[in-house]
C-alpha positions as CSV (number, residue, x, y, z in Angstrom):
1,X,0.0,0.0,0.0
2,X,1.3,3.9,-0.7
3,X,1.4,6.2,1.8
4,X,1.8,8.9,-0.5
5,X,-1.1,11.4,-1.0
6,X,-3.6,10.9,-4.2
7,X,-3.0,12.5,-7.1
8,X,-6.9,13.6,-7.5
9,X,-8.5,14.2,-11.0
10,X,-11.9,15.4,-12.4
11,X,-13.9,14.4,-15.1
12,X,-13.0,15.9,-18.3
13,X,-16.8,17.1,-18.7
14,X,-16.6,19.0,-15.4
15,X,-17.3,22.3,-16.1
16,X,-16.0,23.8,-12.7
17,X,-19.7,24.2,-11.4
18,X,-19.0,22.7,-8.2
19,X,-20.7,19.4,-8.8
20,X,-18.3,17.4,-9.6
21,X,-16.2,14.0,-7.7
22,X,-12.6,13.9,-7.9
23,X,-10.8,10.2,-7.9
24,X,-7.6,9.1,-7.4
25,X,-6.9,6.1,-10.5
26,X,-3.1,5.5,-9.5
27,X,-4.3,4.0,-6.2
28,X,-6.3,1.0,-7.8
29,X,-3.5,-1.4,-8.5
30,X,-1.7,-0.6,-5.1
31,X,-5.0,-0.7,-3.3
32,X,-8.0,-2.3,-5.7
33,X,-10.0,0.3,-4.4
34,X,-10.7,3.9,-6.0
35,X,-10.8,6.5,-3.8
36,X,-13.7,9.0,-4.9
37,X,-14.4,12.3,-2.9
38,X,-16.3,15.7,-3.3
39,X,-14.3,17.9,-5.4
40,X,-16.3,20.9,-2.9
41,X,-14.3,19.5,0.2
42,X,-11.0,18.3,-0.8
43,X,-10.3,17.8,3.0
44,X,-13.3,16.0,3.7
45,X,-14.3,12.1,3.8
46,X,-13.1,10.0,1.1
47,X,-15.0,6.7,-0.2
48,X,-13.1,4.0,-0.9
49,X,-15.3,1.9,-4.0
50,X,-14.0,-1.7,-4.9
51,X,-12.2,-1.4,-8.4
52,X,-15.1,-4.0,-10.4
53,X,-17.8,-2.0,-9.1
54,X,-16.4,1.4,-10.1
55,X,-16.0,-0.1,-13.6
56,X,-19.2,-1.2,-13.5
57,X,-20.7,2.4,-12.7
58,X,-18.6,4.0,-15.4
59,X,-19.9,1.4,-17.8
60,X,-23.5,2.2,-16.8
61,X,-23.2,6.3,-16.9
62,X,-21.7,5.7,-20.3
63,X,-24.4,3.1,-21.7
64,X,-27.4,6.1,-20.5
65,X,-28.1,3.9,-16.9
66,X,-28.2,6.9,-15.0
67,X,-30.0,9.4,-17.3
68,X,-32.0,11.6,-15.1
69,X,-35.8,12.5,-16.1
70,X,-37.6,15.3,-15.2
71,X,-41.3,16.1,-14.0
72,X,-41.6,12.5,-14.0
């Protein structure tokens, strides 16, 4: 395991409105865990999400899973 401090990055379609997660990829082959956290509070809880099921919600924003519909 590292003891060094993530290297965080945002998505590439953030567009700095303060919605945004930040993750940390270079600690999934030390770890097998992604480390995910709120890009608003850089000093506040991380999550630590199992590497398959990360994948598997990256898949599933990118396939439409999480499209979200409104006045419904």
């Amino acid at each position: 395991m590292t003891t060094e401090s993530p290297r965080w990055f945002k998505s590439s379609y953030s567009n700095n409105g303060g919605t945004c997660v930040e993750w940390a990829p270079a600690y999934v082959s030390a770890t097998g865990v992604v480390p995910v956290r709120d890009s608003k509070d850089p000093s506040g809880p991380v999550l630590n999400v199992p590497a398959g099921a990360f994948a598997s919600f990256v898949a599933g924003v990118k396939a439409g899973e999480f499209v979200r519909t409104f006045g419904a």
